[in-house]
C-alpha positions in Angstrom: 65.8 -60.4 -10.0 63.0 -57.8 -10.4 61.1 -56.5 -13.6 61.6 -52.4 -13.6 58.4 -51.0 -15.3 59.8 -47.9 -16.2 59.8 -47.2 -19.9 63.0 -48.3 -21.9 64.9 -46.0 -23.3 67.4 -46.0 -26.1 69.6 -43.3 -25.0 70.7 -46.1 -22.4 72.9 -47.5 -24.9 72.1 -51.6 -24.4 73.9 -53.9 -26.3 73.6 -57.5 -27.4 75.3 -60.0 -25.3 74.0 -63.4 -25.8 70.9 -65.6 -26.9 68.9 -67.7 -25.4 66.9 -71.0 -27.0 63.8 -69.8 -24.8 60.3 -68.4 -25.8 59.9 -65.3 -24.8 56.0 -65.8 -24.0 57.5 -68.8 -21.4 59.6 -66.2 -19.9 57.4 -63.6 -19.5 54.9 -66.7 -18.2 57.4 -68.2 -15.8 58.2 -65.0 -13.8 55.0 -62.6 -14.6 56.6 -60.0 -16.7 54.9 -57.5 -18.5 56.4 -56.8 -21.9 56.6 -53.2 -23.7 56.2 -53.2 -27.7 58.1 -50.9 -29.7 60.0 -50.1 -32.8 62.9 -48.7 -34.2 65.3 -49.1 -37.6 65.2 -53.0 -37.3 62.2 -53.7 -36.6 59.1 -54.2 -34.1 60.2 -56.0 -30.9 59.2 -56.8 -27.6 61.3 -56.2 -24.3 61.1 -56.5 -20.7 63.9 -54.7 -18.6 64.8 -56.1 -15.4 67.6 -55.9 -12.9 69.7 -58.4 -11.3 69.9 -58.7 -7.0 73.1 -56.5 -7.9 71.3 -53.9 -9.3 72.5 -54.2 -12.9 69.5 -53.8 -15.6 69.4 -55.9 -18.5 66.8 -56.5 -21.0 64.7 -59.9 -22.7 64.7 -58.8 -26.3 62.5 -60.0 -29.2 62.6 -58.4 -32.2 59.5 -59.8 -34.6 60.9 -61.4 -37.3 63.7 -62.8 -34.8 63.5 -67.3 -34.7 60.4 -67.7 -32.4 62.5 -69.9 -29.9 65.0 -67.5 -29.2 65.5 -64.3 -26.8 68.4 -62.0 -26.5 69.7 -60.3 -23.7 70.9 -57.5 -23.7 72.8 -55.1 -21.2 74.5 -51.2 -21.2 77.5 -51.0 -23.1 79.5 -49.9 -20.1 78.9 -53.2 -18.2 80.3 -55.0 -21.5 83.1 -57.8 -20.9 81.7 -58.3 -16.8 81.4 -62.4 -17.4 80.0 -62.3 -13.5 77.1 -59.9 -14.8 76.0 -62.5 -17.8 76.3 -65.5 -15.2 73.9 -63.8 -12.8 71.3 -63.4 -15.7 71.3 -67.0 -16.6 71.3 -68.0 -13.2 68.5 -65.6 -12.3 66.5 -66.9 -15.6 67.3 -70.7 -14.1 69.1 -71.1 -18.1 70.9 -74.0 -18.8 74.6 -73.9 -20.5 72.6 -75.6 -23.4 70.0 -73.2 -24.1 73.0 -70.3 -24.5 73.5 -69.1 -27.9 76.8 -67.0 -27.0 77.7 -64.0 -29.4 80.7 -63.7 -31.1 82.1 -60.4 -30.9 83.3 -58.3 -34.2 86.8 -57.7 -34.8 87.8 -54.1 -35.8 
């Protein structure tokens, strides 16, 4: 797993997959990220992207007002429902099965 330092862009279309019960500040510690601040209609967050040895990029995602112990992931839209992707982020990130908050998905 690598941290890309390119800016992140919203037009990517990245979507919320799961959370974790991790700091983001013992991430970003752990595996010497650099984070990029921003804002948009929620609210100020904080976000590292990165990509997996596969070369799929997901993001650590913290919006501000978010719990303090928790970190979302989040990946493109178009790589929604790959359950190999999401195990290679937690394996990458060395997360246990207990610190995963999984997201329930809306019904339409």
């Amino acid at each position: 797993m690598r941290q890309l330092l390119e800016p992140i862009s919203p037009s990517e279309n990245f979507v919320p997959v799961l959370s974790l019960r991790r700091r983001l500040d013992a991430l970003v510690r752990e595996f010497q990220l650099s984070l990029q601040h921003g804002e948009d209609d929620l609210d100020s967050y904080d976000a590292a992207l990165l990509e997996t040895e596969g070369g799929n990029r997901f993001l650590l995602f913290h919006y501000r007002n978010s719990p303090a112990d928790t970190v979302d992931i989040y990946i493109p839209a178009h790589l929604l429902g790959r359950g190999s992707l999401l195990n290679e982020i937690v394996a990458g990130l060395r997360i246990p099965k207990s610190a995963i908050i999984y997201r329930r998905r809306s019904r339409k």
